[in-house]
C-alpha positions as CSV (number, residue, x, y, z in Angstrom):
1,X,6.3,24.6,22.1
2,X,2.4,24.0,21.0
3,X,0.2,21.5,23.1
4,X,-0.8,18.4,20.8
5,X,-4.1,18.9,21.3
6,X,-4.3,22.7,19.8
7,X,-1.5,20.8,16.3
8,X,-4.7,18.6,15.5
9,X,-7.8,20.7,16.0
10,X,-9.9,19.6,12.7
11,X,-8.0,17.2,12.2
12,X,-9.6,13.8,12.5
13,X,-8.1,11.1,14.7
14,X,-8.9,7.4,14.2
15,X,-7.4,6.0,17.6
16,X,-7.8,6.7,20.8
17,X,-5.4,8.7,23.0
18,X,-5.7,11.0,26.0
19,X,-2.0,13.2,26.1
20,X,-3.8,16.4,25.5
21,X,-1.3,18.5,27.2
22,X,1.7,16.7,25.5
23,X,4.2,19.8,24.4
24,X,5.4,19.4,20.8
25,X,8.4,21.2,19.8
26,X,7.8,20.7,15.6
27,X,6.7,19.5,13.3
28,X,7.9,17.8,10.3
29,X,7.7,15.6,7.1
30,X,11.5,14.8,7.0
31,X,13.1,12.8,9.2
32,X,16.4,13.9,9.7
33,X,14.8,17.6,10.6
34,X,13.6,15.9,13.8
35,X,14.6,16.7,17.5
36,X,13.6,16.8,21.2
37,X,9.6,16.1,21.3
38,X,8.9,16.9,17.5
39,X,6.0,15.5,15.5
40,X,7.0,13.7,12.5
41,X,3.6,13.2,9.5
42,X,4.8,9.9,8.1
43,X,2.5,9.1,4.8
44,X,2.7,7.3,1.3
45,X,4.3,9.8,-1.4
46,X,4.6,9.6,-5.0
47,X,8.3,8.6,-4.4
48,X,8.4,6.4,-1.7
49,X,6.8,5.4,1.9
50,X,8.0,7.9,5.0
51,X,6.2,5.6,7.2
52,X,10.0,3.7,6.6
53,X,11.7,6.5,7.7
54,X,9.7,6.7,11.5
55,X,12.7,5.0,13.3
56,X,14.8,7.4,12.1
57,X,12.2,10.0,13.0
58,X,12.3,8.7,17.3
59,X,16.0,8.1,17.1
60,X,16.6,11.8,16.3
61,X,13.7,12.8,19.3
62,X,10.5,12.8,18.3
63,X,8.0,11.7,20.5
64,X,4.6,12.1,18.5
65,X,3.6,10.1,15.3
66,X,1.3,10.8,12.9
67,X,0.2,8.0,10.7
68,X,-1.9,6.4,7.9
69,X,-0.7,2.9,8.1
70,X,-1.7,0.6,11.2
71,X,1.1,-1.5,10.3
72,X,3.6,1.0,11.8
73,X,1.6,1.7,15.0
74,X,3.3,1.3,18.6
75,X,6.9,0.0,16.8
76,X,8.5,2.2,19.7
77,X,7.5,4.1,23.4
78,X,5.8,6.5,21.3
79,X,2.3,8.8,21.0
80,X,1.0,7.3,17.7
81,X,-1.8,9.5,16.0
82,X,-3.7,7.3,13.2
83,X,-5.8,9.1,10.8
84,X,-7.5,8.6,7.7
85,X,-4.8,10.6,5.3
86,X,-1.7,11.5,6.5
87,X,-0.4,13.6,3.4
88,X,-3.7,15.3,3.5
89,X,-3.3,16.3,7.7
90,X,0.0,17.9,6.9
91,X,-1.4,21.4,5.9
92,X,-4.0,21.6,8.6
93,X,-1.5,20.7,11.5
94,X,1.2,22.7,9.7
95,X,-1.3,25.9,10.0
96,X,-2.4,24.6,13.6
97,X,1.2,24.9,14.8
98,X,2.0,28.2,13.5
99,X,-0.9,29.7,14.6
100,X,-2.6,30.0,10.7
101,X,-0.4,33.1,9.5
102,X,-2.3,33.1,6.3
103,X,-4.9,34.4,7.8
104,X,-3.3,37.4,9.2
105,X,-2.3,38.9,5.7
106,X,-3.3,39.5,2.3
107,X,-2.7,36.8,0.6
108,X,-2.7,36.3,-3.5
109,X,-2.4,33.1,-5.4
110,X,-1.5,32.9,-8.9
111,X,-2.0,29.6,-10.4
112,X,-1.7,28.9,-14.6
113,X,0.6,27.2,-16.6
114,X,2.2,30.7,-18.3
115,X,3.1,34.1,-16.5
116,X,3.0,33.4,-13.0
117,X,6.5,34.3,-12.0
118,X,5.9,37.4,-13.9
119,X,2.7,38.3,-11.9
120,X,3.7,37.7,-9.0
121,X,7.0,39.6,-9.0
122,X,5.2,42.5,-11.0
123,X,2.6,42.0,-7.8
124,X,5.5,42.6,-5.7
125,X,7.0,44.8,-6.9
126,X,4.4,47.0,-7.4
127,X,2.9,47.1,-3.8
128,X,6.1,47.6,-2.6
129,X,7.0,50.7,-4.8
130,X,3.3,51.7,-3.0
131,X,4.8,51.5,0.4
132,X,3.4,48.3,1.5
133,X,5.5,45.6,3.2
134,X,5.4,42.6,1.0
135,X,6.4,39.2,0.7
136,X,6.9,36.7,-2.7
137,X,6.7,32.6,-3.0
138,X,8.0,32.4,-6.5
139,X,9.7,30.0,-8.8
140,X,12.9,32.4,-8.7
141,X,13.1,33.2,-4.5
142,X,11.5,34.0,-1.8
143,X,11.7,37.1,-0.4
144,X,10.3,39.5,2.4
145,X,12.2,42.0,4.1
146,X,15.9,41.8,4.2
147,X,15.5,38.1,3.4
148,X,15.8,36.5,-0.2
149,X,16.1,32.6,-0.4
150,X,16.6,31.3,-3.8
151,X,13.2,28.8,-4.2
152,X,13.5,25.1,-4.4
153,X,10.2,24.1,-5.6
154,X,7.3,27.0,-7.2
155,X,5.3,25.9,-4.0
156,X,7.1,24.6,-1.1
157,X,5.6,22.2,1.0
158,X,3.0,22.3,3.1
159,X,5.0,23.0,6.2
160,X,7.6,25.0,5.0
161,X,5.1,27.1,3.5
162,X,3.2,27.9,7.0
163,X,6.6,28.4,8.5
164,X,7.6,30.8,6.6
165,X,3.9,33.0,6.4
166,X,4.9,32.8,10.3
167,X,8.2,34.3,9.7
168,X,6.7,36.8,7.2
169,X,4.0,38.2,9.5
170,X,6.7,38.4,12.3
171,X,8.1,40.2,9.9
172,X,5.4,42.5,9.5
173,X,4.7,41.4,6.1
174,X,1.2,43.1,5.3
175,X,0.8,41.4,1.4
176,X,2.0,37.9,0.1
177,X,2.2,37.1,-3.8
178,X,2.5,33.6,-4.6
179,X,2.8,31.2,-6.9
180,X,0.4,28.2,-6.7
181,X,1.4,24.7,-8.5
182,X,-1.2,22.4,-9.9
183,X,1.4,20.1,-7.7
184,X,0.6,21.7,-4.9
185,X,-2.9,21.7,-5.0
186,X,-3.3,18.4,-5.7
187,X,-1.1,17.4,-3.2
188,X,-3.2,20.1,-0.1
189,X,0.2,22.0,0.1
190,X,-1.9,25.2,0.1
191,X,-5.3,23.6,1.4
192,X,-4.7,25.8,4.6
193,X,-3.5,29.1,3.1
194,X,-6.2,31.9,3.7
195,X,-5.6,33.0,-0.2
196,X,-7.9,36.7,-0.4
197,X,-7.7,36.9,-4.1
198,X,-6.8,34.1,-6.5
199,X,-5.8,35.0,-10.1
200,X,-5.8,32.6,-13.3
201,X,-3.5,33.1,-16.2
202,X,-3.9,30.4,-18.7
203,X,-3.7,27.1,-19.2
204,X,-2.1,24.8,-21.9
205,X,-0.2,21.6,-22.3
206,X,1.5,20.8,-18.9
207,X,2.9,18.4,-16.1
208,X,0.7,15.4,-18.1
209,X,3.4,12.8,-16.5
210,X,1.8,14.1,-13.3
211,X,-2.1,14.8,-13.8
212,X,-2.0,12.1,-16.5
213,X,-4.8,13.8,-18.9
214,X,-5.6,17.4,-19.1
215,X,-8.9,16.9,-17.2
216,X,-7.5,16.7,-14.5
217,X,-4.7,19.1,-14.7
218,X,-7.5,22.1,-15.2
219,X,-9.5,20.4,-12.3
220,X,-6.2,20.9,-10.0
221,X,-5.7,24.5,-11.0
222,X,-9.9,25.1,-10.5
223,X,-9.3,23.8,-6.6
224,X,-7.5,27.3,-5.8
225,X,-10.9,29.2,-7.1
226,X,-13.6,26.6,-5.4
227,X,-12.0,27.1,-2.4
228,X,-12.6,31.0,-2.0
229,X,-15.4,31.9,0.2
230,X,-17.7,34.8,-0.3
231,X,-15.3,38.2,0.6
232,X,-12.4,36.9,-1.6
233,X,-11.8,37.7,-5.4
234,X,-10.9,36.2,-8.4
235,X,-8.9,37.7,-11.3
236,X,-9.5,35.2,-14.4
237,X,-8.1,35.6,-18.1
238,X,-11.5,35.1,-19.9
239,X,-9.6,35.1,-23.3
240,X,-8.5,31.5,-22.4
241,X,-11.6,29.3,-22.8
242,X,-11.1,28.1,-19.1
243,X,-10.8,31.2,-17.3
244,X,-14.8,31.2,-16.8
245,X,-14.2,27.5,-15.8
246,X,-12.4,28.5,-12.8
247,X,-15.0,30.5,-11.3
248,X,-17.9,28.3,-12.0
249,X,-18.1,26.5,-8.6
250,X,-16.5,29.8,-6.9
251,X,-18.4,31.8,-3.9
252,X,-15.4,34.5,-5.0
253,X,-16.3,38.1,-6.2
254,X,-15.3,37.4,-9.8
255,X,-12.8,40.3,-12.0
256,X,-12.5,39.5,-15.3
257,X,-9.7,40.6,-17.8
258,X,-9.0,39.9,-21.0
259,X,-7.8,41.6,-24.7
260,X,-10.2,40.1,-26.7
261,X,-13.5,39.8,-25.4
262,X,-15.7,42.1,-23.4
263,X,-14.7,42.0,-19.6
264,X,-14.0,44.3,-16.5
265,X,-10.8,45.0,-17.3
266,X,-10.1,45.4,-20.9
267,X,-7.1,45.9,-22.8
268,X,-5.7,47.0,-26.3
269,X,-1.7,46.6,-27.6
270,X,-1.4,49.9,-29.5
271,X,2.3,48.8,-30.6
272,X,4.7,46.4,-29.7
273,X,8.2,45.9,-30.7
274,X,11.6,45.1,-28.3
275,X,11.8,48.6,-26.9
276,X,8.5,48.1,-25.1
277,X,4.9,47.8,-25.2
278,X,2.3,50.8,-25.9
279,X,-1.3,49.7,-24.7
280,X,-4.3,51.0,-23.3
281,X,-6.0,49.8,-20.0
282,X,-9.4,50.7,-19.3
283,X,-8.9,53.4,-21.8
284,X,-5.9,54.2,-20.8
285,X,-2.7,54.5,-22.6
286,X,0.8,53.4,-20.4
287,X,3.3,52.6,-21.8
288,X,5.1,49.3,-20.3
289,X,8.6,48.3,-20.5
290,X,7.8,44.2,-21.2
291,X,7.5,43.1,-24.6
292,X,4.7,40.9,-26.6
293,X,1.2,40.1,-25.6
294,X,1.8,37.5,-23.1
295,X,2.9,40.5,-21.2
296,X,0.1,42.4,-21.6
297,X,-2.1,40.0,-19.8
298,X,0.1,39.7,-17.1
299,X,-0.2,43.7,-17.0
300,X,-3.7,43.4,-17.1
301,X,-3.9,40.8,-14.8
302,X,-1.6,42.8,-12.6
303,X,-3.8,46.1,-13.4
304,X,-6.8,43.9,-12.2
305,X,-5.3,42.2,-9.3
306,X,-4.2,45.8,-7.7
307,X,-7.9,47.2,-8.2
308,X,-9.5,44.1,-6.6
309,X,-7.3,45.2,-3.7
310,X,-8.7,48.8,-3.9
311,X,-5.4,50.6,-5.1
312,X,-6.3,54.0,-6.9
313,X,-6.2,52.9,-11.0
314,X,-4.1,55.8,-11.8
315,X,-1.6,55.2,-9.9
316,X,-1.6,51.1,-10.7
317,X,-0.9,52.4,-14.1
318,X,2.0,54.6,-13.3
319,X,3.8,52.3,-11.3
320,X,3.5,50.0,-14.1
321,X,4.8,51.6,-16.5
322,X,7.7,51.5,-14.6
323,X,7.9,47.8,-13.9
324,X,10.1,45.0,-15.5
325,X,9.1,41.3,-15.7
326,X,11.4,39.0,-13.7
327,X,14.9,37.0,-14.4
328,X,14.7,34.8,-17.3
329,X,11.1,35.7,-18.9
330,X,12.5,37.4,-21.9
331,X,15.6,38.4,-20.8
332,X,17.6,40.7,-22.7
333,X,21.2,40.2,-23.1
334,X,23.3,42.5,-25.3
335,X,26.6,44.5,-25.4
336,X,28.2,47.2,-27.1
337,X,30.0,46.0,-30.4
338,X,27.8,42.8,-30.6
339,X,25.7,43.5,-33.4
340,X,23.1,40.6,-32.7
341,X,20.7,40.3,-29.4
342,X,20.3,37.0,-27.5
343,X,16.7,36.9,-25.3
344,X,16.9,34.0,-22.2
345,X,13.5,32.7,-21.4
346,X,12.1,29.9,-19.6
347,X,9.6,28.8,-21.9
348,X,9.5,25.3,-21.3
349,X,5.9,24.4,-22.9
350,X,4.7,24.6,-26.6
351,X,2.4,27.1,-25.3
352,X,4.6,29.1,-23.7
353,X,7.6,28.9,-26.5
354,X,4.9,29.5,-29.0
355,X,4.3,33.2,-27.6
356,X,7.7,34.0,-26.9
357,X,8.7,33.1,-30.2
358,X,5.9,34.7,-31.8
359,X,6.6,37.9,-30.2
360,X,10.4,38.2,-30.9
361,X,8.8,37.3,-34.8
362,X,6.7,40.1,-34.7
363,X,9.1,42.8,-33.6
364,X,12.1,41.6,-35.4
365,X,13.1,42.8,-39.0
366,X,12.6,41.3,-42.3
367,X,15.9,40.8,-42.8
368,X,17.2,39.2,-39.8
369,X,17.0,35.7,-38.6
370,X,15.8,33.9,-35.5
371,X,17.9,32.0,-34.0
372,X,16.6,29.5,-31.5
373,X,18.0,27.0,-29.0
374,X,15.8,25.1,-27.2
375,X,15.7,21.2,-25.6
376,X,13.2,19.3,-22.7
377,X,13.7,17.8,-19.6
378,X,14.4,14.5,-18.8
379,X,11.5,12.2,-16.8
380,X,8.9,14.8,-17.6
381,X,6.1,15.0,-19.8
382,X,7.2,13.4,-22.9
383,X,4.4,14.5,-25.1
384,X,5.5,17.6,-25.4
385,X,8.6,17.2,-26.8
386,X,7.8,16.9,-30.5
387,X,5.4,19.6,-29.9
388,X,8.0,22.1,-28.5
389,X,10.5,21.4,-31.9
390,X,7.6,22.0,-34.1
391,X,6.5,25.4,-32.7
392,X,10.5,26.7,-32.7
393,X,10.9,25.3,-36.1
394,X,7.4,26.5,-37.8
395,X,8.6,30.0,-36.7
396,X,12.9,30.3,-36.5
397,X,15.2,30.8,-39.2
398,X,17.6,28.2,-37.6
399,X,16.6,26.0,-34.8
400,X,19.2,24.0,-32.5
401,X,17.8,21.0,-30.4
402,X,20.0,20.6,-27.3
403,X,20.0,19.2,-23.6
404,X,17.8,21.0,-20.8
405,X,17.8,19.1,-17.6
406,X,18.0,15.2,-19.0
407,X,18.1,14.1,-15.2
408,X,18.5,10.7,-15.0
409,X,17.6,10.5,-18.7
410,X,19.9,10.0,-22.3
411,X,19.8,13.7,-23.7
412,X,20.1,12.4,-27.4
413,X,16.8,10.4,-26.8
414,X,15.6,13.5,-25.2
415,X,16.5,15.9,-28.7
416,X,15.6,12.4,-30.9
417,X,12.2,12.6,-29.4
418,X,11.6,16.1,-29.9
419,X,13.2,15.8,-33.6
420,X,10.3,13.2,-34.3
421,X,8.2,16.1,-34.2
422,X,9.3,17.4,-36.9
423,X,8.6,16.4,-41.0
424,X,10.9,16.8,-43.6
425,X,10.3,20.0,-44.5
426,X,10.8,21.2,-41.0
427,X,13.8,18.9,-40.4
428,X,15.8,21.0,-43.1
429,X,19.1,22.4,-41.3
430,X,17.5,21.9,-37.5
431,X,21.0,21.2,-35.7
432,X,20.9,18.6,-33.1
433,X,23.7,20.2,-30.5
434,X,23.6,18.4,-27.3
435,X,26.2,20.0,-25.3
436,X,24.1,23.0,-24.0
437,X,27.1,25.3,-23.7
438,X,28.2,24.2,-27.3
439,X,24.7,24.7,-28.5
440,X,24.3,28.5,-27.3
441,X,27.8,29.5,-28.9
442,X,26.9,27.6,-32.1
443,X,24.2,30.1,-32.0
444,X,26.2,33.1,-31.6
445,X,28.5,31.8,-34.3
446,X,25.8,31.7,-36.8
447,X,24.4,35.0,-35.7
448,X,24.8,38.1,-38.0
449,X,24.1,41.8,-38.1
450,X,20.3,42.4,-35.8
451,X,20.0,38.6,-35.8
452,X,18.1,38.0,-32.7
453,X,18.7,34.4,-30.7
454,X,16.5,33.0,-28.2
455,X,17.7,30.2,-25.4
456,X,14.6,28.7,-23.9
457,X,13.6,26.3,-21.4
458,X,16.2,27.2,-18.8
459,X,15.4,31.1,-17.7
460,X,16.5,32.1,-13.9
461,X,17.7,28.9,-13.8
462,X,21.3,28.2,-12.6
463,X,22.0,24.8,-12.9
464,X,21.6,21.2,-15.0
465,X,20.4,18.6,-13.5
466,X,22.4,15.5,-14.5
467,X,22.0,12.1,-13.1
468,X,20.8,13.1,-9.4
469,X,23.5,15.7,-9.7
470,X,22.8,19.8,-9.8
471,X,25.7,21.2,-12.3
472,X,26.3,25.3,-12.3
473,X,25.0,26.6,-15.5
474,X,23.5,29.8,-16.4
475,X,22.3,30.4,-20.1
476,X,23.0,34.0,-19.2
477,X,25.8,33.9,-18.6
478,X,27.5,31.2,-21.5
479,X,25.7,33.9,-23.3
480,X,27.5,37.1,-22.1
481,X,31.4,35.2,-21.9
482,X,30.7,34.8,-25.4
483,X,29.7,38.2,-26.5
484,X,33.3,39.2,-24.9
């Protein structure tokens, strides 16, 4: 229990009310979560209206109601709170109730459109191999402890997110690594995480059904960077021509990285093919078991990140070497007596697909083919479609077009639109396949001797989403029944 007064320091009121010593027992954003003397945030989301769902909110026992819309005020024997922006109070009385946890660890924040599951898991990973007690917010799970909870969202809401820093620092979590969504900054999910260092991968061609132009999609991502104060650090990719764009407004002590260009950290691939990748860091040579170049700027952004945090930069680049990305960013999936080799990735942008594809181009034989499966999702970004066929069929051998997650979507509009992309050249022998399951053993079917296939869009992923409805399905897995 938390007195209402202490939930909405900084948080400014528009009404007048006097129940400072009111005891609130929660807080929440959904209705149904509601008890005994909870506070329920009702607001305008991009969905719908919570300030419908406030009956529902008092019926199930809350007696505390914070509010944007004056049309909902004193509907029931209530304490109504009116401020200016609901939505944008949730964070700040979120942090309020749980005591700001954020602030009592080290936290990291990995925003960019490419490799942030894999930096954050490498992040993870590697602190914990150096005896520190660790916690990840990832696309894939979140996990401290004993604890691993498969993740719903790559940032979870604002609430959820400060309820569970609490639980982590009960814990006696030390370090966080964490994914940060341009969703969620735009949103203020993270607008009250203490973030100590903030590191930028990339950014490409993204969420544009959300952000609308790419503007503003860069200007979401920047927010994480403009919001560290002088102590913190930032770990930027200054190969990508926004990484210095980040930083520009940023109080942080800036770390650059980069392959390219010259930079604090600086990196070289020496040789790269699917056994692993030789490269030197710093002028260093380590040897990494991650293939392709994408992965060496996650490694060098890992490299970075750990030194920022003042880890010795020998040992960084042993426990690296020892270090494997996470579940379903080039996943290798092979068996005795199968003489071709399937790779699962969750490449789901051109960007993104370009690289892996790229890399599995540059490591592969001369005589072999690429084999390559790939669809979009349904009610996303739809300007990416044609995009993502062209990239798979400029660079496979055989390209299959199939279903992703269509949600509420046709699929065969889905592939149509992504075949558009494609002139006749590149139209030649593309398969359109839209059974997903069908689409993956087509490619083993077609697959001969070293033939290497790639299923992307789906990665860790373990189910479709069809019509409102979440099917089991694991590309993995089709993969591996078939090889038996």
């Amino acid at each position: 229990m938390k007195k209402l007064e202490k939930i909405l320091e900084s948080v400014e009121v528009l009404n007048d009310w006097s129940e400072n010593d009111r005891l609130v027992s929660g807080v929440n954003i959904d209705s149904r979560q509601c008890n005994y003397e909870s506070l329920f945030i009702a607001y305008q989301g991009t969905a719908q209206d919570s300030h419908e769902y406030i009956s529902s909110a008092v019926e199930n026992g809350a007696t505390v109601i914070v509010l944007d819309d004056e049309n909902y005020l004193h509907k029931h024997e209530v304490t109504y709170i009116l401020v200016k922006d609901a939505q944008n109070s949730i964070s700040r009385i979120a942090a309020n109730f749980y005591d700001h946890p954020s602030r009592l660890m080290t936290v990291v924040g990995i925003t960019g459109t490419n490799g942030k599951t894999t930096t954050a898991n490498l992040l993870f990973d590697l602190f914990f191999r150096l005896g520190f007690n660790c916690g990840l917010v990832s696309t894939i799970e979140v996990k401290f402890g004993d604890t691993v909870i498969p993740a719903k969202l790559t940032t979870p809401d604002a609430i959820s997110l400060q309820r569970l820093f609490r639980e982590m620092f009960d814990a006696g979590t030390t370090h966080v690594f964490m994914e940060v969504s341009s969703h969620a900054l735009h949103q203020g999910r993270v607008a009250d995480v203490d973030y100590d260092l903030a590191v930028f991968t990339n950014i490409t061609h993204d969420h544009l059904d959300y952000h609308k132009t790419f503007r503003e999609y860069i200007d979401a991502k920047k927010m994480l960077f403009d919001r560290l104060g002088k102590g913190k650090s930032a770990v930027v990719n200054i190969d990508d021509p926004n990484g210095l764009v980040m930083v520009q407004n940023s109080k942080a002590d800036v770390y650059s990285y980069a392959l390219r260009k010259p930079c604090k950290f600086k990196g070289k691939i020496i040789s790269n093919d699917l056994s692993g990748l030789f490269m030197s860091i710093e002028q260093k040579e380590v040897y990494l078991k991650m293939v392709g170049a994408f992965n060496a700027y996650n490694a060098l952004s890992v490299y970075g990140t750990g030194v920022a945090l003042g880890l010795d930069e020998q040992e960084v680049l042993t426990q690296l070497s020892l270090l494997t990305t996470a579940e379903g960013r080039l996943d290798m999936v092979q068996k005795d007596k199968v003489e071709y080799t399937a790779f699962v990735d969750y490449a789901h942008t051109p960007d993104a697909l370009d690289k892996v594809i790229k890399t599995l181009v540059e490591t592969k034989k001369d005589n072999v083919k690429l084999i390559t499966v790939v669809g979009c999702g349904g009610d996303r970004d739809r300007e990416k479609r044609p995009k993502m066929a062209k990239v798979a069929a400029m660079q496979s051998d055989i390209l299959i077009l199939t279903s992703d997650n269509p949600r509420s979507e046709d699929p065969n509009t889905i592939i149509d639109e992504m075949y558009a992309g494609l002139d006749s050249d590149l139209s030649k022998g593309v398969l359109k396949v839209t059974n997903r399951e069908e689409a993956i053993k087509t490619a083993c079917m077609l697959a001969g001797v070293g033939d290497l296939i790639l299923i992307a869009g789906k990665g860790h992923e373990k189910y479709q989403e069809i019509k409102g409805e979440k099917i089991p399905f694991d590309d993995k897995k089709i993969v591996l029944d078939y090889m038996n």
